[in-house]
TORKOL-4160 file (C-alpha; in steps of 0.2 Angstrom, whole numbers, padded with zeros to 4 digits, m for minus):
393
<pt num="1" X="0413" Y="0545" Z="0509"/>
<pt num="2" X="0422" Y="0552" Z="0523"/>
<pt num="3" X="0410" Y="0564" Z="0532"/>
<pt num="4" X="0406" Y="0557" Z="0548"/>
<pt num="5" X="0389" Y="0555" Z="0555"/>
<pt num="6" X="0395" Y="0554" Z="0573"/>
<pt num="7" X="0377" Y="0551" Z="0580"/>
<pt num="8" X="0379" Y="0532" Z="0579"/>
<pt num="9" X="0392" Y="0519" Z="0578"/>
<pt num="10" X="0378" Y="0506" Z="0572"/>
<pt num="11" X="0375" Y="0503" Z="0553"/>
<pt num="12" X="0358" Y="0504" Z="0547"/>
<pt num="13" X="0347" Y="0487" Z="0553"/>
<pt num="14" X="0347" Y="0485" Z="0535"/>
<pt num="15" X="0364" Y="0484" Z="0532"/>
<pt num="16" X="0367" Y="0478" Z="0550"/>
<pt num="17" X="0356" Y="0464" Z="0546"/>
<pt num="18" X="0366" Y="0458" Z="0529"/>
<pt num="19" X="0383" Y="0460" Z="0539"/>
<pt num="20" X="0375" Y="0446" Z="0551"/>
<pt num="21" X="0370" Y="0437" Z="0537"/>
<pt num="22" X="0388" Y="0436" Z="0529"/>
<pt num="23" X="0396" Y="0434" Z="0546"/>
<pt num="24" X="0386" Y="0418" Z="0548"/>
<pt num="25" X="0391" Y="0411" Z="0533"/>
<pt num="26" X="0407" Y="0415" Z="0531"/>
<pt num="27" X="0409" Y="0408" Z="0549"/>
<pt num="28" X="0400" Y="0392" Z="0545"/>
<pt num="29" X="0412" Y="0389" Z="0528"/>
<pt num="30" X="0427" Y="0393" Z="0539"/>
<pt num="31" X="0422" Y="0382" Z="0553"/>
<pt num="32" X="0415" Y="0366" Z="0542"/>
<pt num="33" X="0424" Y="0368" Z="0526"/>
<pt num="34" X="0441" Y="0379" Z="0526"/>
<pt num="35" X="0449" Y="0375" Z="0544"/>
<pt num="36" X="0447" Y="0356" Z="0540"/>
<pt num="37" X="0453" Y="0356" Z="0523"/>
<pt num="38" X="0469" Y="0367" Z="0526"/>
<pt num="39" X="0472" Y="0356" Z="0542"/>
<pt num="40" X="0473" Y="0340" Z="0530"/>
<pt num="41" X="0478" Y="0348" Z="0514"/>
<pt num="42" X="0488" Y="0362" Z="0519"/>
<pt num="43" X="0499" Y="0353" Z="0531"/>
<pt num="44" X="0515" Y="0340" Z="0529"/>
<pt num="45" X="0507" Y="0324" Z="0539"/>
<pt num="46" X="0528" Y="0319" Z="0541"/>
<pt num="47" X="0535" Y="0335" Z="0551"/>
<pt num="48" X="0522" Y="0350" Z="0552"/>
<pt num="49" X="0527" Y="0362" Z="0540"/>
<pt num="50" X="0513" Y="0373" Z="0532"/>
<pt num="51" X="0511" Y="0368" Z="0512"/>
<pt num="52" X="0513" Y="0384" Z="0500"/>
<pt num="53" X="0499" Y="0379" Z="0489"/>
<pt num="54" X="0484" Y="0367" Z="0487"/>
<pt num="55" X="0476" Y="0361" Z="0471"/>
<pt num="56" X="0457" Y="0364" Z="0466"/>
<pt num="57" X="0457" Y="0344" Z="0468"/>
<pt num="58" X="0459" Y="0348" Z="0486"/>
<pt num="59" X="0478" Y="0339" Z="0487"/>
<pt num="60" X="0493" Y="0349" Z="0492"/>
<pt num="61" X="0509" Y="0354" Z="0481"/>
<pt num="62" X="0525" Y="0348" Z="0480"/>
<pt num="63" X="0530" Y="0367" Z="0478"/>
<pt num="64" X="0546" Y="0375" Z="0488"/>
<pt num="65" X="0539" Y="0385" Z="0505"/>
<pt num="66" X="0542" Y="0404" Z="0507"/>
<pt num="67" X="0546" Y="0409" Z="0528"/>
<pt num="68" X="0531" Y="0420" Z="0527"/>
<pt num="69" X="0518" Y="0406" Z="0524"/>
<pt num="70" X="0522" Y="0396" Z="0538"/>
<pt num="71" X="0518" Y="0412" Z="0553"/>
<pt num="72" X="0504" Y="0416" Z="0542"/>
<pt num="73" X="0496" Y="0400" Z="0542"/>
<pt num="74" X="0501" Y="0400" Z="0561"/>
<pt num="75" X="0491" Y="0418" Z="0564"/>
<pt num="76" X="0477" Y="0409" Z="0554"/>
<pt num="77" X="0475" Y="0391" Z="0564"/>
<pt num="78" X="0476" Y="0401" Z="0579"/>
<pt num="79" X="0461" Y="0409" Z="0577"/>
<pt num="80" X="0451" Y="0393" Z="0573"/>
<pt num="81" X="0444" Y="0389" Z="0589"/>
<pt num="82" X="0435" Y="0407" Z="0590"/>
<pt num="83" X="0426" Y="0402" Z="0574"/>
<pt num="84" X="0420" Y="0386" Z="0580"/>
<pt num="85" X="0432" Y="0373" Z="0574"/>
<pt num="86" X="0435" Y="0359" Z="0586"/>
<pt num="87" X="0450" Y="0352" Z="0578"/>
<pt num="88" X="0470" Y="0353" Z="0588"/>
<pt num="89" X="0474" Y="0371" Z="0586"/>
<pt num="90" X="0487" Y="0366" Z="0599"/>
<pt num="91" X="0496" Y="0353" Z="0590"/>
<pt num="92" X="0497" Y="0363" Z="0574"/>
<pt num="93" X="0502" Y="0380" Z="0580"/>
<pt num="94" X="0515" Y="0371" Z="0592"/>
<pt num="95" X="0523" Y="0361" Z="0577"/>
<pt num="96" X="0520" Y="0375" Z="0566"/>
<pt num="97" X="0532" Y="0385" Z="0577"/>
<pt num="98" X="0544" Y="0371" Z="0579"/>
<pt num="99" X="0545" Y="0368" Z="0557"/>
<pt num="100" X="0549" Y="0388" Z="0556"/>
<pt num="101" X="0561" Y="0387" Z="0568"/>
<pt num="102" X="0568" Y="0370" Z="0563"/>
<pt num="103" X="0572" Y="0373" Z="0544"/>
<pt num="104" X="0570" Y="0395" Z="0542"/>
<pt num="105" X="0579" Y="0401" Z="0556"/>
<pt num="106" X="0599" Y="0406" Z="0551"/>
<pt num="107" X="0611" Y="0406" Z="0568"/>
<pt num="108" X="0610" Y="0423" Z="0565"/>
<pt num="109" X="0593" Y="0426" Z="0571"/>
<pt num="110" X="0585" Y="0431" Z="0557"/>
<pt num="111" X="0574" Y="0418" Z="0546"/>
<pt num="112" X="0578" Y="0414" Z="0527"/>
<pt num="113" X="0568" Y="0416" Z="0514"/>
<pt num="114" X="0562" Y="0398" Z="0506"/>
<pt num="115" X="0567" Y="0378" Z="0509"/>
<pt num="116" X="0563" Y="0365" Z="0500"/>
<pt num="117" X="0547" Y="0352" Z="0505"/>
<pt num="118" X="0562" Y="0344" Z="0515"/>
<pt num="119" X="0567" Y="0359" Z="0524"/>
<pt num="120" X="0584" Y="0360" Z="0513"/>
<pt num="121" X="0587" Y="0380" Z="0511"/>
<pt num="122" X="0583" Y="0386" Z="0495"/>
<pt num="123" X="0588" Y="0403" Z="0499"/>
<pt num="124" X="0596" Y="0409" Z="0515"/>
<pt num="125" X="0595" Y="0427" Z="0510"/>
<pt num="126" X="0584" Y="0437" Z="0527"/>
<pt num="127" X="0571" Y="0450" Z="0521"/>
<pt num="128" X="0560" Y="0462" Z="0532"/>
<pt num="129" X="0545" Y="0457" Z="0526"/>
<pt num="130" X="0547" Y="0436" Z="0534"/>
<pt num="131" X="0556" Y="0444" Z="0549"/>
<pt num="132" X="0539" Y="0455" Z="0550"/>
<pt num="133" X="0529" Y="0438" Z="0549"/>
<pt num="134" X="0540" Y="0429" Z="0561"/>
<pt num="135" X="0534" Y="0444" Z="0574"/>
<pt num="136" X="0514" Y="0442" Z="0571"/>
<pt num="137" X="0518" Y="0425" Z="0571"/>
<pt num="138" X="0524" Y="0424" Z="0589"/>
<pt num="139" X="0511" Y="0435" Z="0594"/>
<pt num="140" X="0497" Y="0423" Z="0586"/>
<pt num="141" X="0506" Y="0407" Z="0596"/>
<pt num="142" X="0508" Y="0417" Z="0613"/>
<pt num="143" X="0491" Y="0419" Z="0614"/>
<pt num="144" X="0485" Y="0401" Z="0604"/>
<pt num="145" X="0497" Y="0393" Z="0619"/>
<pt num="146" X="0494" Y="0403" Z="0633"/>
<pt num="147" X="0513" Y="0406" Z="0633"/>
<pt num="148" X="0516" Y="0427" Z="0632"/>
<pt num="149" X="0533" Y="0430" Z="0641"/>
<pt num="150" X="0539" Y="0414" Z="0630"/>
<pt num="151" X="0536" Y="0419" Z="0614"/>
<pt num="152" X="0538" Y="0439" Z="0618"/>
<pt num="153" X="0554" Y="0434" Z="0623"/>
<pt num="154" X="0558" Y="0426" Z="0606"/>
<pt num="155" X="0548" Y="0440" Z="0600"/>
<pt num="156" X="0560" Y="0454" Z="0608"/>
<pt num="157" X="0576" Y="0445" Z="0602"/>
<pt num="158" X="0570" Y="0444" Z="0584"/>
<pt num="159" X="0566" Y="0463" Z="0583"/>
<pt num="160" X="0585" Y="0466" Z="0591"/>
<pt num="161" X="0591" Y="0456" Z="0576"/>
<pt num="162" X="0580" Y="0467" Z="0564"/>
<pt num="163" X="0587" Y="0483" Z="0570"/>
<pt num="164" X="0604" Y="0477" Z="0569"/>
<pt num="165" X="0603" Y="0470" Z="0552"/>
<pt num="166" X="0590" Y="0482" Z="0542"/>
<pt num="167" X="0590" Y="0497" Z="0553"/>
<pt num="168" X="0593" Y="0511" Z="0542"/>
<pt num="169" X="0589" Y="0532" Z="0545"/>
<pt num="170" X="0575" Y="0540" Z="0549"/>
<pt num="171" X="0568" Y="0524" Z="0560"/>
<pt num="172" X="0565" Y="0515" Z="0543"/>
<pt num="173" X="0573" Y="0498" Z="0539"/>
<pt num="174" X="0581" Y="0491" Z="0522"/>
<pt num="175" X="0569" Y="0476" Z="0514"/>
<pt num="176" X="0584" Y="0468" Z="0512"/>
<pt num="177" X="0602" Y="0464" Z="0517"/>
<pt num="178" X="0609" Y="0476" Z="0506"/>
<pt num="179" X="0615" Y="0492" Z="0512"/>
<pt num="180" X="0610" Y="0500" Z="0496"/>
<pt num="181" X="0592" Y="0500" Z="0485"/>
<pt num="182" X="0577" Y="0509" Z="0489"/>
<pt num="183" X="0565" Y="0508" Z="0505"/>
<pt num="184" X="0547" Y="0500" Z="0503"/>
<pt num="185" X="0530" Y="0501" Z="0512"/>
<pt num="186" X="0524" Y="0485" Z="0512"/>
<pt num="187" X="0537" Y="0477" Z="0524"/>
<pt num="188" X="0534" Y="0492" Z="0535"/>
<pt num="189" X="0516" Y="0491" Z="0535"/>
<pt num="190" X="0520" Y="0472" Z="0541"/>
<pt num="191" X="0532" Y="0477" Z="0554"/>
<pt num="192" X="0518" Y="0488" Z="0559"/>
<pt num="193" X="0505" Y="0477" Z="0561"/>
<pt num="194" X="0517" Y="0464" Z="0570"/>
<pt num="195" X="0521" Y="0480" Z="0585"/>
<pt num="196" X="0502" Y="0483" Z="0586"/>
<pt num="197" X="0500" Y="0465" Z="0591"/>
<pt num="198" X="0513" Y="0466" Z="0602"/>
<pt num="199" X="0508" Y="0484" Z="0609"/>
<pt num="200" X="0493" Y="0477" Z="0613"/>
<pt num="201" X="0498" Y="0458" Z="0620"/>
<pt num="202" X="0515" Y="0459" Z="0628"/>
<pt num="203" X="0524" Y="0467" Z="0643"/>
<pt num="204" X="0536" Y="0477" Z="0635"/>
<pt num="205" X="0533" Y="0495" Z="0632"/>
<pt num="206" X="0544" Y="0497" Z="0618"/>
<pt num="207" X="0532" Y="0489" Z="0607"/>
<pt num="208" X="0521" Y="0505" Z="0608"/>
<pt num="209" X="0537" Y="0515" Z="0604"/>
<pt num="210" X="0539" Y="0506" Z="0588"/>
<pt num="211" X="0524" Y="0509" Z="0584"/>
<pt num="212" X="0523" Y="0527" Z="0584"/>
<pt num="213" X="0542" Y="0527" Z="0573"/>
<pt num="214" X="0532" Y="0515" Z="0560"/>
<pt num="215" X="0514" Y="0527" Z="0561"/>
<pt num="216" X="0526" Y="0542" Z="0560"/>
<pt num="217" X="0536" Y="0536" Z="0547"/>
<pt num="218" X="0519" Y="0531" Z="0538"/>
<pt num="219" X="0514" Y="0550" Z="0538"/>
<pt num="220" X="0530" Y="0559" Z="0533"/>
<pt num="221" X="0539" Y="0547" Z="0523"/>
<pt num="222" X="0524" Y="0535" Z="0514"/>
<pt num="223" X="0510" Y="0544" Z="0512"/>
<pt num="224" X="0512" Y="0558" Z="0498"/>
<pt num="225" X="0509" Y="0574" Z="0505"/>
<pt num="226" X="0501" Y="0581" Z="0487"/>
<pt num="227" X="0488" Y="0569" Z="0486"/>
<pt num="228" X="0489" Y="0557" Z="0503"/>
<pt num="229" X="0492" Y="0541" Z="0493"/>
<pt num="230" X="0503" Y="0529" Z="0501"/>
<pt num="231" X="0516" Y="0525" Z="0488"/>
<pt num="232" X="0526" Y="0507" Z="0486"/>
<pt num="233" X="0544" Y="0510" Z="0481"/>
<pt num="234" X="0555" Y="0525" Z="0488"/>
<pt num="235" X="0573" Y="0530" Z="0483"/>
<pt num="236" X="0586" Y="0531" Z="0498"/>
<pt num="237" X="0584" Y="0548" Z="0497"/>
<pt num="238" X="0562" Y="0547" Z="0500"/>
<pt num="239" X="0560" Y="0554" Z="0483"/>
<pt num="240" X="0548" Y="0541" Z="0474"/>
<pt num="241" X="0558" Y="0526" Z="0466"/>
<pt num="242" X="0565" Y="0526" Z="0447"/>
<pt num="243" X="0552" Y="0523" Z="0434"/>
<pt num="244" X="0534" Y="0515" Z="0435"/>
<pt num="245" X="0539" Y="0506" Z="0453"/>
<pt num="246" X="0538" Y="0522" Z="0461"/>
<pt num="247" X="0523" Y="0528" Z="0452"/>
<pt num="248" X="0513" Y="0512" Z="0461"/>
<pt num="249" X="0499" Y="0514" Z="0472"/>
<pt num="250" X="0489" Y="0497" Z="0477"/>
<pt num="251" X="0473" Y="0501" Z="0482"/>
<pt num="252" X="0474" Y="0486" Z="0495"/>
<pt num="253" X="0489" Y="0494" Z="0501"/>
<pt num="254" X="0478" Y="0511" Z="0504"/>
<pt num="255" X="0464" Y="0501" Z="0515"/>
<pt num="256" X="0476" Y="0489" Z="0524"/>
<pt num="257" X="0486" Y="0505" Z="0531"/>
<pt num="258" X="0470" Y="0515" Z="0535"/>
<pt num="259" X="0465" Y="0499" Z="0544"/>
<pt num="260" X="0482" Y="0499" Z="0555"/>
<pt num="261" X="0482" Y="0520" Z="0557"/>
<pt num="262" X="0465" Y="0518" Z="0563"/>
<pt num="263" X="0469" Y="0505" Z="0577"/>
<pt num="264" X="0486" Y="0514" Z="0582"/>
<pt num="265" X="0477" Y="0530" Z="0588"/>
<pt num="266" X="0476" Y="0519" Z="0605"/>
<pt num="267" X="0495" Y="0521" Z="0606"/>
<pt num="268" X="0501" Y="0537" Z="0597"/>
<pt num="269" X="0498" Y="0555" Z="0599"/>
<pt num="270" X="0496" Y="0560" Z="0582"/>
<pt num="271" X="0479" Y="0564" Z="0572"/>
<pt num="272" X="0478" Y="0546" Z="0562"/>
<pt num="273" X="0457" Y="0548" Z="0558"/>
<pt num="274" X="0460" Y="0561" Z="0543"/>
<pt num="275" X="0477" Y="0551" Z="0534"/>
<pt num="276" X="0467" Y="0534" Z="0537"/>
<pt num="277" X="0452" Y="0540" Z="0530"/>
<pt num="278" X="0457" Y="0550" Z="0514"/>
<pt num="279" X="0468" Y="0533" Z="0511"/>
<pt num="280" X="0450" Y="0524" Z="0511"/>
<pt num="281" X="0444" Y="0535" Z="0498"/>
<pt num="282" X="0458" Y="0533" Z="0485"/>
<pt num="283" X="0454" Y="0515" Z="0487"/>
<pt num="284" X="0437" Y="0515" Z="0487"/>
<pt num="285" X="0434" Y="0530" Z="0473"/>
<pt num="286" X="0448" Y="0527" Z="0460"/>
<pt num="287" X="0453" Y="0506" Z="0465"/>
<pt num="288" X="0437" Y="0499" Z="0465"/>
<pt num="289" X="0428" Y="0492" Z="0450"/>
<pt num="290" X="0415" Y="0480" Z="0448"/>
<pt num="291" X="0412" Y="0479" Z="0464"/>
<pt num="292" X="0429" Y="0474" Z="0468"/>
<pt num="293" X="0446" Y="0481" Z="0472"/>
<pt num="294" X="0459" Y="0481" Z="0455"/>
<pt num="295" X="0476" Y="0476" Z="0459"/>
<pt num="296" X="0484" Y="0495" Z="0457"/>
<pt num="297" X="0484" Y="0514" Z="0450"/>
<pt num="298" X="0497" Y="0525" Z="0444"/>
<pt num="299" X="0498" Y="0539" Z="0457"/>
<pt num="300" X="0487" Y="0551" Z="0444"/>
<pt num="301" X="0475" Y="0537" Z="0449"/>
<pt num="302" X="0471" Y="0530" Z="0434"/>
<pt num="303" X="0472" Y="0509" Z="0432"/>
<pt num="304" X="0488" Y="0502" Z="0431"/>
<pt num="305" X="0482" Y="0482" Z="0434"/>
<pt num="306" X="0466" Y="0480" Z="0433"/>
<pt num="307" X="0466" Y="0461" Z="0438"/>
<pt num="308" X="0457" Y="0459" Z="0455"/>
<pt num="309" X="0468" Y="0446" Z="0467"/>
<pt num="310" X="0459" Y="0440" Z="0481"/>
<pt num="311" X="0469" Y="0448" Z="0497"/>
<pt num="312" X="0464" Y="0465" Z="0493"/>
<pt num="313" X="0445" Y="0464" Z="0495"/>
<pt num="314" X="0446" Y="0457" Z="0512"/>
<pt num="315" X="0460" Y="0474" Z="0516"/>
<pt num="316" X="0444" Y="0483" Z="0509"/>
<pt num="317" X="0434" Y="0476" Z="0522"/>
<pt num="318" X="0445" Y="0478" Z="0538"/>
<pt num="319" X="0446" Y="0496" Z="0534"/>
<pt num="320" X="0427" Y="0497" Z="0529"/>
<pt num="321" X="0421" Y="0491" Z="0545"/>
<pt num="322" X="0434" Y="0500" Z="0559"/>
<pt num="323" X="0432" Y="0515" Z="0550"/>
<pt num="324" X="0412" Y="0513" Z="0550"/>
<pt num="325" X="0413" Y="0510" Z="0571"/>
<pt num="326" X="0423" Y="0523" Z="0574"/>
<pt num="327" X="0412" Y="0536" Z="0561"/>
<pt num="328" X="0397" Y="0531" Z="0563"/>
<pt num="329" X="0397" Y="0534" Z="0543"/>
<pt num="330" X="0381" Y="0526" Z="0535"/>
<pt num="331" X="0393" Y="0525" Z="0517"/>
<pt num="332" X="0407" Y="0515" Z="0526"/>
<pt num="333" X="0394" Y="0502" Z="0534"/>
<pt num="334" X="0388" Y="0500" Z="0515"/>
<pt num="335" X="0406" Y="0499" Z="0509"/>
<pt num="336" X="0410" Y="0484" Z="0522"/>
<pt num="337" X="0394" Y="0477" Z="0516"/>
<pt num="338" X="0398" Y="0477" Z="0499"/>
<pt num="339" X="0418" Y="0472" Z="0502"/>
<pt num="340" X="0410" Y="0456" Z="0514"/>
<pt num="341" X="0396" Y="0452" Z="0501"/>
<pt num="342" X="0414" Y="0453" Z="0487"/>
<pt num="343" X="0420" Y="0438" Z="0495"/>
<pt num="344" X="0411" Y="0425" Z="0491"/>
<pt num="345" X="0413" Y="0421" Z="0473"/>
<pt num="346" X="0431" Y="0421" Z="0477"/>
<pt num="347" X="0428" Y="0404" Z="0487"/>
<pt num="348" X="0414" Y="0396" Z="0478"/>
<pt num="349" X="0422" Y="0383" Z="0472"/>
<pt num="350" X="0418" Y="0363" Z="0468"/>
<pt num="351" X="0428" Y="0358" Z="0483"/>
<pt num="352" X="0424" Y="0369" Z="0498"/>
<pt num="353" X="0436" Y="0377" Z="0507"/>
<pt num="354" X="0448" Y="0383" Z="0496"/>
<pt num="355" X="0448" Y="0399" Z="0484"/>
<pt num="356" X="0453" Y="0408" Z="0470"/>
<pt num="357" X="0464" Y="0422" Z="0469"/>
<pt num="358" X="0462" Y="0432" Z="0454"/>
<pt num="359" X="0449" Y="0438" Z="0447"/>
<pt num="360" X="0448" Y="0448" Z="0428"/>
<pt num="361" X="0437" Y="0464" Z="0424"/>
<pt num="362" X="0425" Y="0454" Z="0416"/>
<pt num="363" X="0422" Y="0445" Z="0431"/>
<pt num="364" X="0429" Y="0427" Z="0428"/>
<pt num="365" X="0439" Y="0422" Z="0441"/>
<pt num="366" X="0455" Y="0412" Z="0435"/>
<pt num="367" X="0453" Y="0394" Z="0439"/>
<pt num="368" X="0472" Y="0391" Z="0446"/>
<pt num="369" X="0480" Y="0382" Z="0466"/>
<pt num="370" X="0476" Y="0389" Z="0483"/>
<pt num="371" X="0489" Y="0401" Z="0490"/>
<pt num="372" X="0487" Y="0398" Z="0507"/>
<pt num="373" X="0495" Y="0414" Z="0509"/>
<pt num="374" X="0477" Y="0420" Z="0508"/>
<pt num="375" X="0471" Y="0414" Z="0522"/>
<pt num="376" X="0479" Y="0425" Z="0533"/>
<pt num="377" X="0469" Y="0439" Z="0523"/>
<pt num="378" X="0455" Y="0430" Z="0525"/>
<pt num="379" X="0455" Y="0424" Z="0541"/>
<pt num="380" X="0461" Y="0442" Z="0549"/>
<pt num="381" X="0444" Y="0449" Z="0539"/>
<pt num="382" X="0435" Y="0440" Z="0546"/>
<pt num="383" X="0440" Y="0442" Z="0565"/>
<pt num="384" X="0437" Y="0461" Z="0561"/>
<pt num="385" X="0419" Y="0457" Z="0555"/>
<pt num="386" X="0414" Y="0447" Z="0568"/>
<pt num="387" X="0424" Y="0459" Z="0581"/>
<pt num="388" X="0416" Y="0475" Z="0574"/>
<pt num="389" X="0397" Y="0468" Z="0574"/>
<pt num="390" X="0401" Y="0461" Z="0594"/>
<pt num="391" X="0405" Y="0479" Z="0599"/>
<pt num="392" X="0392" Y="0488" Z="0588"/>
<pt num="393" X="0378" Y="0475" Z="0592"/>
C-alpha cells in the first residue's frame, strides 16, 4: 500500500470521478439536512449550549453535557458556510463560546469536565483531552469571527494553564490531575491537532514549537518501535500500560495520527512520510473488515472489537486522501474512495441529518441517539475531501 507512484498527485479519473460524486453528496446532506437539523435539534433555544445527544425522532436529550462536545460542535458550525449553509454561523459560534465559558470554565483556567442541561457542574475534575478541545475550539471561532489575536489570546493563556497543571517529563502531559497513572495517546494526538491549527492560524511561533515536542513525542514515545503501531495506554515509565489497556491499538487511532504526522512535515524537521504511512497500513491491512474500520486490535494485530463505530471511518478517510496527494499512490486514492463511499450507510436514516454510530460485523448498524460528538469527525472529513479534490483538481 505504501509504495509511492510519485508521477502524479491526481487519482485515476475513474476514482477521481466517484470522490466528486461523493463530495457532492455528502455536501448536499450537510448543507440541506445535517447543518439545519443540529442547528434546531442540537442546540438549547434558552442559552446556547450544544446538546450531547439527539434522538432518531430528530428531538434532543435531556442527557448531562461533556466540555468536549460544545468546542466540537463549535469546530463543526464554523465550517458551515463553506459547505453552503446560509444559516447564523455567527450567532451560534459566538453563543457557543459564551455557554463554554459560562458554565465549563473553573477560576482556574482550565475547563471541567460535564454540567447538567442547566450548566450546574456535574464534575469539576479538568482532563487533557477538553482542555485540548477548548484549544481547536478557539482556533475554529478565531477564524468563524474574524477575531485571531482575541481568541489566540484566550488560546495562549489556556495552553499556560495546561502546562502548569498536566506538564509532566519528556514534554508529555498527565490526562488528568493526578500526579500519578499512566500517560495516553489520544489526548496527545488532540493537543496535537489543536497546535497544528494554531501553528498554521495565529502569531505566536510557539505553537509550531509544540508541535514538534507533540510529533517527536509521537515517534519515540507512542509509536512502537518493533512494529510502528501507535499504542493507547503507557506506564509512567513508557513501558506499555498493565494488562489488556496497554495491548490496545485502534485502528482509527493509526489513520488519525498518520493524518496529523502527515500535515506536520510543514513545521518539523523530522522524516514524518514513513511513520505516517506504515501507521496507514496497520489500519488498513489488519483494522479493516467489511469495508469498514473495526473498533480495535491487540498489538499482535488480531481483532480485539470488532464493532465498527462511526468516527473511525471518517479518520480512515483524512488519512486516505492526504496521503494519496502527497503519494501520488493509485491504492491510497482507492482507499479514500472506499472510506468516502463507507459513510453513507452510517447516515441513512428516516430523518435526514443524523446518524448512527455503531455498526456490527454483520453489517447492521445499531439503531440508537445521535452523538453529536460525531460531527466533528464528520464534519473535519469532509473539509479534507473537499480540500484534497480542490488542490488535485
Amino acid at each position: 500500500m505504501t509504495k509511492a507512484n510519485n508521477s502524479s498527485s491526481k487519482a485515476s479519473l475513474a476514482t477521481a470521478a466517484r470522490l466528486e460524486r461523493l463530495r457532492l453528496e455528502l455536501t448536499r446532506w450537510l448543507a440541506e439536512s445535517a447543518y439545519p437539523l443540529w442547528a434546531r435539534a442540537g442546540i438549547d433555544s434558552r442559552n446556547g449550549g450544544f446538546i450531547e445527544t439527539v434522538g432518531q425522532s430528530g428531538e434532543g436529550l435531556p442527557l448531562p453535557r461533556r466540555a468536549r462536545v460544545h468546542p466540537r460542535q463549535i469546530y463543526a458550525f464554523a465550517q458551515a458556510r463553506a459547505f453552503g449553509w446560509g444559516g447564523d454561523v455567527s450567532a451560534i459560534v459566538t453563543r457557543g463560546v459564551d455557554y463554554f465559558e459560562t458554565f465549563y470554565l473553573r477560576p482556574d483556567g482550565l475547563f471541567r469536565t460535564l454540567a447538567d442541561i442547566d450548566g450546574t457542574p456535574l464534575d469539576d475534575q479538568a482532563v487533557l483531552y477538553d482542555q485540548a478541545f477548548a484549544l481547536l475550539g478557539y482556533a475554529s471561532a478565531a477564524i468563524a469571527l474574524d477575531a485571531r489575536e482575541e481568541f489566540e489570546k484566550r488560546a495562549r493563556a489556556l495552553y499556560s494553564a495546561i502546562e502548569q497543571r498536566f506538564g509532566a517529563a519528556d514534554d508529555a502531559f498527565r490526562s488528568t490531575e493526578s500526579a500519578a497513572g499512566h500517560f495516553e495517546s489520544n489526548p496527545h494526538m488532540h493537543l496535537l491537532e489543536a497546535c497544528l491549527a494554531w501553528a498554521e492560524l495565529g502569531a505566536d511561533p510557539l505553537w509550531a514549537v509544540r508541535v514538534n515536542r507533540l510529533v517527536t513525542l509521537a515517534l519515540t514515545k507512542f509509536i512502537r518501535p518493533d512494529t510502528g503501531a501507535l499504542g493507547e495506554a503507557y506506564a509512567d515509565d513508557w513501558r506499555p500500560a498493565p494488562g489488556v489497556a496497554g495491548r490496545i491499538v485502534e485502528p482509527g487511532h493509526q489513520f488519525e495520527w498518520a493524518w496529523l504526522l502527515l500535515r506536520a512535515q510543514n513545521h518539523v524537521t523530522a522524516p514524518l512520510r514513513a511513520a505516517a504511512l506504515r501507521l496507514i497500513a496497520i489500519g488498513e491491512d489488519h483494522g479493516v473488515r467489511n469495508q469498514v474500520a473495526v473498533n480495535s486490535l491487540l498489538d499482535d494485530f488480531s481483532i480485539h472489537d470488532p464493532k465498527a463505530r462511526f468516527w473511525p471511518q471518517t479518520e480512515r478517510l483524512k488519512a486516505a486522501l492526504l496521503a494519496a496527494q502527497l503519494t501520488g499512490d493509485e491504492r491510497l486514492w482507492d482507499m479514500a474512495a472506499a472510506a468516502a463511499d463507507s459513510l453513507f450507510p452510517y447516515i441513512d436514516t428516516p430523518v435526514q441529518g443524523l446518524w448512527l454510530d455503531v455498526q456490527l460485523p454483520d453489517g447492521t448498524l445499531i439503531d440508537a441517539p445521535s452523538p453529536a460528538s460525531t460531527f466533528y469527525h464528520l464534519v473535519g472529513a469532509a473539509v479534507v475531501l473537499r480540500n484534497t479534490l480542490a488542490a488535485t483538481g
